[in-house]
N, C-alpha and C positions, 0 to 999 in steps of 0.2 A: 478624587484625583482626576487629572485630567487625562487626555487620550495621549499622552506622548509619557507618559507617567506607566499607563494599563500598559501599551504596547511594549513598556522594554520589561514592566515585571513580567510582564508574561509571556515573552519570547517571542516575539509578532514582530509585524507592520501597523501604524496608524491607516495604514491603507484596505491591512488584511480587516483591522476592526472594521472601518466604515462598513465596510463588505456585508460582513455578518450583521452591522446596525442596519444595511438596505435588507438583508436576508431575513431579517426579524427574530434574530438570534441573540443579540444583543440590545439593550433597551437604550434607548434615544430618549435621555434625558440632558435637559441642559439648565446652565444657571442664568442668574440675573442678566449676565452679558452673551448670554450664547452660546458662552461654551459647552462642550460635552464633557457629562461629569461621571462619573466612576466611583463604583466604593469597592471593598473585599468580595462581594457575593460576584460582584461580574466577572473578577479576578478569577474565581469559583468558575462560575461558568465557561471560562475561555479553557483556563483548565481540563476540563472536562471533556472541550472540544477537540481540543488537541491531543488529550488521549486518546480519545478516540478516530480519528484522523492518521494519528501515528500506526493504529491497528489495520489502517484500508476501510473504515468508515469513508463513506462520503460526505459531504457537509448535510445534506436534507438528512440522512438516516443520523444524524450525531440531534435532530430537533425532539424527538420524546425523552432524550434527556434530558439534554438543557429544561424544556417543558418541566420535566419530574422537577430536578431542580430549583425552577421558579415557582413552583406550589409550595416549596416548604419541604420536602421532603429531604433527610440526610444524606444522600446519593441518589447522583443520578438515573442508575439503574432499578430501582427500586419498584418502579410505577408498570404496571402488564404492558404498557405501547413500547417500554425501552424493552423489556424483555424478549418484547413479539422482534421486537430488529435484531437482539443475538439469532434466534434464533433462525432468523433471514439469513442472518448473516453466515452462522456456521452451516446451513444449507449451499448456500452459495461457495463456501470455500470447499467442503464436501466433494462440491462437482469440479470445480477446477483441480483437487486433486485428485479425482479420476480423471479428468483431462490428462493429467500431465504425467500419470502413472501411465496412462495408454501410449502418450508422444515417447515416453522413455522406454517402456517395452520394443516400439518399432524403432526405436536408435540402435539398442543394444543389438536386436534382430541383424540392423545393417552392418552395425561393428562386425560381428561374427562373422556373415557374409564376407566384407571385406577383408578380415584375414586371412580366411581361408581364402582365397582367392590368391592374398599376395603369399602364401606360404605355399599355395601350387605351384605360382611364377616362379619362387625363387626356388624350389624342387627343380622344374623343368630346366633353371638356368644351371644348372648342376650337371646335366643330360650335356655331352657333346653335342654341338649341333641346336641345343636349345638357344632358347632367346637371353641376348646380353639383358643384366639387370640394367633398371633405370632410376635414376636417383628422383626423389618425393619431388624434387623443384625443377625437374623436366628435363635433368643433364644423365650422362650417362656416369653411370660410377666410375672410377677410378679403379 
């Protein structure tokens, strides 16, 4: 098949292909006239890419699969170098979701802060003599 053929089975760009044929992702075979030609396996391949991709791979770490895949083996994942990038990889998300459990602990910390806060204002605005309340958008209530 040819690259405007690969690109729409497989949900791409003829652009994003060349990409991945400069990237060596993709095999750079051509016929009698030069064109770039395609069979099901590369089909296979892009596949593959794009699962992976889809999951927050990045294009280099999606290459010991494809690799596993171009040996012959029946998935990509199969081969220790693709296994050693999950394993990167669920490291990596590991820590961002300690990142983002730590950023969300100090949210909720300020949420609270700031309730209380606006539930003493509006205490105090109850007190004679206390401070008029003031609307979110900078006006004074009604």
């Amino acid at each position: 098949m040819r690259i405007g053929e690969l690109a729409e089975r497989a949900g791409t760009t003829t652009r994003a292909l060349r990409y991945y044929e400069s990237r060596g992702l993709l095999p750079a075979r051509r016929d009698a006239h030069g064109h770039r030609t395609y069979d099901e396996r590369d089909l296979r391949l892009l596949a593959q890419i794009r699962t992976l991709r889809d999951f927050g791979f990045d294009l280099e770490e999606t290459r010991p699969f494809v690799e596993c895949l171009r040996a012959g083996h029946p998935e990509g994942d199969s081969c220790p170098a693709s296994l050693e990038v999950y394993r990167r990889k669920l490291q990596e998300l590991d820590a961002l979701i300690g990142e983002l459990s730590a950023v969300r602990a100090q949210v909720g910390v300020q949420l609270e802060r700031a309730e209380r806060a606006r539930a003493e204002l509006a205490a105090e605005s109850l007190v004679p003599g206390g401070p008029e309340p003031v609307c979110e958008l900078g006006g004074r209530e009604p």
